[in-house]
C-alpha positions as CSV (number, residue, x, y, z in Angstrom):
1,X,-66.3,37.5,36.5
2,X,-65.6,35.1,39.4
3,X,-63.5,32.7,36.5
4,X,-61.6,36.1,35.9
5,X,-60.5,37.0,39.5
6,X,-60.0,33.2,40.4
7,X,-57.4,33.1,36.6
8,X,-55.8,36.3,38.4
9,X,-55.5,35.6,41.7
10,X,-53.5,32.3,40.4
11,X,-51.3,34.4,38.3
12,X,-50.0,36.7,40.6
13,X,-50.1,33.9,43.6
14,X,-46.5,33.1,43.2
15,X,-45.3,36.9,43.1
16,X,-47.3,37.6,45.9
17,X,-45.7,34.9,48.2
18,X,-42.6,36.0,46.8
19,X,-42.9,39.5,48.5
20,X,-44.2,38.5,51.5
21,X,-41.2,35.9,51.9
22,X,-39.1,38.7,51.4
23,X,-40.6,40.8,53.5
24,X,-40.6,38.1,56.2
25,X,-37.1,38.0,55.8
26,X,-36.4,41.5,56.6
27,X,-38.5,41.5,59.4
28,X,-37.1,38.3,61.1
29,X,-33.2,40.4,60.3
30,X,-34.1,43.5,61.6
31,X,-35.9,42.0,65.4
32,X,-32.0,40.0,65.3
33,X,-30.4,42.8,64.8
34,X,-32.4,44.6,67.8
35,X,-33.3,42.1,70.2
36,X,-31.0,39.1,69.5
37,X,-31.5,37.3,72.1
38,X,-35.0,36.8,71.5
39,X,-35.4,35.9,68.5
40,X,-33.6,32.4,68.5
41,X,-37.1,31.0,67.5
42,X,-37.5,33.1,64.4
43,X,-34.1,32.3,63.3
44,X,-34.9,28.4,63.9
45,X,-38.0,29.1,61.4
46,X,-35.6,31.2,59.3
47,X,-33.3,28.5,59.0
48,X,-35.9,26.0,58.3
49,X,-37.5,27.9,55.3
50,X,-34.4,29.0,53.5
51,X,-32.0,26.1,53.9
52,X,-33.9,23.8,51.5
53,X,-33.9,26.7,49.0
54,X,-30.1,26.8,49.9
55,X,-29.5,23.8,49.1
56,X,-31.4,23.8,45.8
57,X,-28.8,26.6,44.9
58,X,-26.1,24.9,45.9
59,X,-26.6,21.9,44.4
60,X,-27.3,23.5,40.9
61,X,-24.1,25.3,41.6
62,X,-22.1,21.8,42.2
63,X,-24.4,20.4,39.2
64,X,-23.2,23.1,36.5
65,X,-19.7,23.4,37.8
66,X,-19.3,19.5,37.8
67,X,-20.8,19.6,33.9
68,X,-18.3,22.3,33.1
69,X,-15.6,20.9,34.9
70,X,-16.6,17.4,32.8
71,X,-16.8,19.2,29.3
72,X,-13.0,20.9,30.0
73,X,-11.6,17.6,30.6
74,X,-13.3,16.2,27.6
75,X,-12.2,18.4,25.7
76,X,-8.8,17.7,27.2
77,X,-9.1,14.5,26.7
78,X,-10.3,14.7,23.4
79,X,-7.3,16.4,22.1
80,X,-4.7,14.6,23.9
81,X,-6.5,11.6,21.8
82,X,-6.0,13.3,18.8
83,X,-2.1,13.4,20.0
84,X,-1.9,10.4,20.6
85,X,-3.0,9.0,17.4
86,X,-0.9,11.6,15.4
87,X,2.0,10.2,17.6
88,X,0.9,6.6,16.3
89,X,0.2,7.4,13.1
90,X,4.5,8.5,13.1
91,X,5.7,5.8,14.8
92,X,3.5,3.3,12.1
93,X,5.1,5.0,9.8
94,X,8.4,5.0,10.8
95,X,8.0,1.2,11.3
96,X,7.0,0.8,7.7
97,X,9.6,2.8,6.4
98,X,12.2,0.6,8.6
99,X,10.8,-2.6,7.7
100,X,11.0,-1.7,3.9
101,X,14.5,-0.6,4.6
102,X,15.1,-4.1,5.9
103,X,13.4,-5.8,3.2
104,X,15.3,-3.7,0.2
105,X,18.6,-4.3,2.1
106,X,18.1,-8.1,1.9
107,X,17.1,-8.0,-1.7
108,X,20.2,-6.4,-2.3
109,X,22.3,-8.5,0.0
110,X,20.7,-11.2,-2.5
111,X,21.5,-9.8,-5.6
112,X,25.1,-8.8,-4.4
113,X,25.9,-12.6,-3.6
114,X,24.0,-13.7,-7.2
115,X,25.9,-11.1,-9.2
116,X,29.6,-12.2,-7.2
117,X,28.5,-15.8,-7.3
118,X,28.1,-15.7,-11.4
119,X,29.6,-12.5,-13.2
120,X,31.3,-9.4,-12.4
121,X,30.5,-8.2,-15.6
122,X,27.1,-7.6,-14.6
123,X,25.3,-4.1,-13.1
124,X,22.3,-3.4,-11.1
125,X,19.6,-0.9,-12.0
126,X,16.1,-0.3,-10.7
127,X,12.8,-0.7,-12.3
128,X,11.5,3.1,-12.4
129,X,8.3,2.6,-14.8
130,X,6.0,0.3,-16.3
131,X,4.4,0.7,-19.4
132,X,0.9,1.1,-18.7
133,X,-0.7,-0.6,-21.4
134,X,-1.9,-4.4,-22.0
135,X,0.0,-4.7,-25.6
136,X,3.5,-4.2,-24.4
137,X,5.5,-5.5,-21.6
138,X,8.2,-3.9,-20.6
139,X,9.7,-1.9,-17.5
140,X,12.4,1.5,-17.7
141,X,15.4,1.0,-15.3
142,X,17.8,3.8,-14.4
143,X,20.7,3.0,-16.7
144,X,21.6,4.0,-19.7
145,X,24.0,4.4,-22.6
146,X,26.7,6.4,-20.5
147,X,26.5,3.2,-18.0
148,X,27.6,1.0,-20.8
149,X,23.9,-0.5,-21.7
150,X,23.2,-1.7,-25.4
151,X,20.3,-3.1,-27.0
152,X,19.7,-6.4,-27.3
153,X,21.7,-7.2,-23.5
154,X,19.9,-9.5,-21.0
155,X,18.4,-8.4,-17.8
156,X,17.9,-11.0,-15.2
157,X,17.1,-11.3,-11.2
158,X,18.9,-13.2,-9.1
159,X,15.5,-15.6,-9.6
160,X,15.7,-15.9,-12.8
161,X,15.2,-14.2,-16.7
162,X,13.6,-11.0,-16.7
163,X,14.0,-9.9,-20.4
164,X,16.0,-7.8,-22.5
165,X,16.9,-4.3,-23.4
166,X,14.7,-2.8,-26.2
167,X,15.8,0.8,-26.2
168,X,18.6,2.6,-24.7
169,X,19.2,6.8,-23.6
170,X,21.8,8.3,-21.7
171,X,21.0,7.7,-18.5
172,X,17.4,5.0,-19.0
173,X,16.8,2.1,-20.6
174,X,13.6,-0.1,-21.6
175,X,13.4,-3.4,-21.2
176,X,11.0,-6.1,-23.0
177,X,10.0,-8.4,-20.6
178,X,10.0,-11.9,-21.6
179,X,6.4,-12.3,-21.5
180,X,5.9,-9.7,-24.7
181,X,4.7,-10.9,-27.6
182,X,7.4,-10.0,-29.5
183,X,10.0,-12.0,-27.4
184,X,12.0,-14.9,-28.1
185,X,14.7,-16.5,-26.3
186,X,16.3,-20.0,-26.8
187,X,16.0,-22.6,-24.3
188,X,16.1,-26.1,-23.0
189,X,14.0,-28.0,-21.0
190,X,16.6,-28.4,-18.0
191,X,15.5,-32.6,-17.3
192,X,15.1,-33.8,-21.2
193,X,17.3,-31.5,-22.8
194,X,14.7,-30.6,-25.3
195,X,15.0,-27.2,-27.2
196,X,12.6,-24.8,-28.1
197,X,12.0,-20.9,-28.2
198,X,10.6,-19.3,-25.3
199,X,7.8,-16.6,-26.4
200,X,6.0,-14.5,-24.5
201,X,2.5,-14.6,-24.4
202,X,1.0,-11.2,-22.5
203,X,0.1,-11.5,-18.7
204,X,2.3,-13.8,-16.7
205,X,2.7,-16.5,-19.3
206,X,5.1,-17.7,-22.0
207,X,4.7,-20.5,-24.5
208,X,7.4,-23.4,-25.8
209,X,7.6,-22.8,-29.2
210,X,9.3,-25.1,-32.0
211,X,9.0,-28.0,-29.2
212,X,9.1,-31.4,-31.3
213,X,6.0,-33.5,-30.5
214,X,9.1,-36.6,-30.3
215,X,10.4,-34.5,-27.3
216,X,9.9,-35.8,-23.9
217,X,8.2,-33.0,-21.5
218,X,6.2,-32.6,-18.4
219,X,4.3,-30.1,-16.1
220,X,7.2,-29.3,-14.0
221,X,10.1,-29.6,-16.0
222,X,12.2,-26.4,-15.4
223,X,12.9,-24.6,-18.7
224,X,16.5,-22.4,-19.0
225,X,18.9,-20.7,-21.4
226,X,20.3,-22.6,-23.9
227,X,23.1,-20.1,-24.2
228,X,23.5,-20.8,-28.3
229,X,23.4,-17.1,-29.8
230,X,22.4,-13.9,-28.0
231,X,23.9,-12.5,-24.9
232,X,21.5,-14.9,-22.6
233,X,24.6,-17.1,-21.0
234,X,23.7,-20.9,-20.5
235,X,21.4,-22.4,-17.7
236,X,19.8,-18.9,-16.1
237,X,16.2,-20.2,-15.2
238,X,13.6,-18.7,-17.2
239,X,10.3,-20.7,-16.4
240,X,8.4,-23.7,-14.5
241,X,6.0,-26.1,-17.6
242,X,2.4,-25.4,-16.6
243,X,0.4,-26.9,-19.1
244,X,1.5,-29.6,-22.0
245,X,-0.6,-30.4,-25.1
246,X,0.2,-33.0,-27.7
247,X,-3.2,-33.2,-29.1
248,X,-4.0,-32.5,-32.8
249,X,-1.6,-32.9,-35.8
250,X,2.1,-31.6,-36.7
251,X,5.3,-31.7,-35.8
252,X,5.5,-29.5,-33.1
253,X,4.1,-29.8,-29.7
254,X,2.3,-27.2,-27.3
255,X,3.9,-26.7,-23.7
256,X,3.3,-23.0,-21.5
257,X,5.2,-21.9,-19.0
258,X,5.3,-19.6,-16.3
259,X,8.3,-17.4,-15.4
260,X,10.5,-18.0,-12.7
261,X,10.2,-14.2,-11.4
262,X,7.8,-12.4,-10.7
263,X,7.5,-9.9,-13.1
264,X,4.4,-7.9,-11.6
265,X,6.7,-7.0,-8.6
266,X,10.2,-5.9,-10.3
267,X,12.2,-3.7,-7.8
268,X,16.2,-4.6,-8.7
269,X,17.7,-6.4,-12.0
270,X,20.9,-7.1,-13.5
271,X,22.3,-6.2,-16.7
272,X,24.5,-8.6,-18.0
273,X,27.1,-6.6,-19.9
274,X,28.5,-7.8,-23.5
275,X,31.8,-10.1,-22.7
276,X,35.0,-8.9,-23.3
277,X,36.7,-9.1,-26.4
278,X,39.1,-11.8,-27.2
279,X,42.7,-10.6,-28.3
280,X,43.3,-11.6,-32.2
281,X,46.0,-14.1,-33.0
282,X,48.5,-11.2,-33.6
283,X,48.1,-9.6,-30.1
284,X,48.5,-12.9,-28.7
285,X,52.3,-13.3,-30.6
286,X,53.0,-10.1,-29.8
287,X,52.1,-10.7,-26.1
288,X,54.6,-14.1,-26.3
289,X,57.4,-12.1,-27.6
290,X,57.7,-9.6,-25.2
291,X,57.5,-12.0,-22.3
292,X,60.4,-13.7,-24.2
293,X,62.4,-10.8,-24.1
């Protein structure tokens, strides 16, 4: 029984002291408001008991207004972050799109002052597709039959061979890059004068075929157009010698190359157009007589 009254008496001990603060209170504010000029003592003890209580309060008013404060300005500052790196994210893009800007107008600048440099009768196009498969190399450009492009013409860079046209539409073309099986163009090794036939051999490579074992050649030796047949005009720069073997029997040696452009990263070519047609001996008399006239 005594464990029960002492388990009580501690439960209600707070509420009790509660009241009786309370009550304190109002006593102490009702003997100021009748007799306050003697009762400077009980407001000393007034003062004494509530201030630390508040100054609990306010501080845990300051405390929660300081934490709110604090989460409004990160939240603030959390979106003006997010601004910010949007605004960054632009301007990185806008640099990008400037620099590729720069970098297309000196490729063209390049191939301007290679096409003026070695044939008018030449015209740009740009690489639009690959072919996505490992058997066949070739690329689609963006001009076609109505821009005066045949089969069979040659597409170079300003670098160097790139190939030549496969197929032809009105307005596209394909074109069989060098290093497809099925390509052949005639060459000569540019220091020995050696010729041979320039096949492609898949990836990035090419092979010299039909090259005499007699012939003098090196890793090194800069391999071009021969210029005798096709529409390939002489001395355009197809390929650097990689790799020479004279090993085993036969007539014929074994040389690989690798092109002189960069076929992996094809932007711009040229397509060297057939050349005009030479007048017949009659035009040409007929030209002579009416200048005598």
């Amino acid at each position: 029984m005594r464990i029960r009254d002492f388990s009580l008496s501690r439960r209600y001990a707070l509420p009790v002291f509660i009241i009786l603060f309370l009550l304190l209170a109002l006593i102490l504010m009702s003997l100021r408001a009748k007799q306050r000029k003697g009762v400077d003592f009980f407001d000393a003890l007034g003062m004494e008991i509530c201030s630390p209580f508040q100054k609990s309060a306010t501080f845990v008013i300051k405390t929660v207004q300081g934490t709110f404060h604090h989460y409004v300005f990160l939240i603030n500052l959390e979106e003006e972050n997010r601004r910010l790196k949007q605004k960054i994210a632009q301007l990185q893009e806008q640099n990008h799109q400037m620099k590729e800007m720069k970098l297309a107008n000196e490729r063209l600048r390049e191939l301007l002052q290679f096409r003026e440099k070695n044939s008018p009768s030449m015209i740009g196009a740009e690489v639009i597709a690959r072919d996505p498969s490992s058997w066949f190399k070739s690329v689609t450009i963006d001009k076609g039959e109505r821009d005066g492009v045949k089969m069979g013409m040659a597409v170079i860079s300003s670098t160097g061979v790139i190939g030549q046209i496969l197929k032809t539409a009105s307005h596209y073309a394909i074109v069989l890059l060098l290093t497809d099986y099925n390509s052949a163009i005639d060459s000569i090794v540019q220091r020995t004068r050696a010729k041979a036939i320039v096949e492609g051999k898949g990836e990035n490579r090419c092979q010299l075929k039909y090259l005499l074992r007699a012939d003098e050649v090196a890793v090194g030796d800069i391999v071009v157009t021969a210029g005798s047949g096709g529409n390939f005009p002489k001395g355009l720069m197809i390929g650097e010698i990689k790799k020479v073997d004279k090993q085993g029997h036969g007539v014929f040696q074994y040389a690989e190359l690798a092109p002189g452009v960069d076929l992996t990263k094809l932007e711009e070519v040229f397509v060297i157009m057939e050349p005009p047609l030479l007048s017949s001996p009659q035009e040409k008399r007929g030209k002579k007589g009416k200048k005598t006239k």
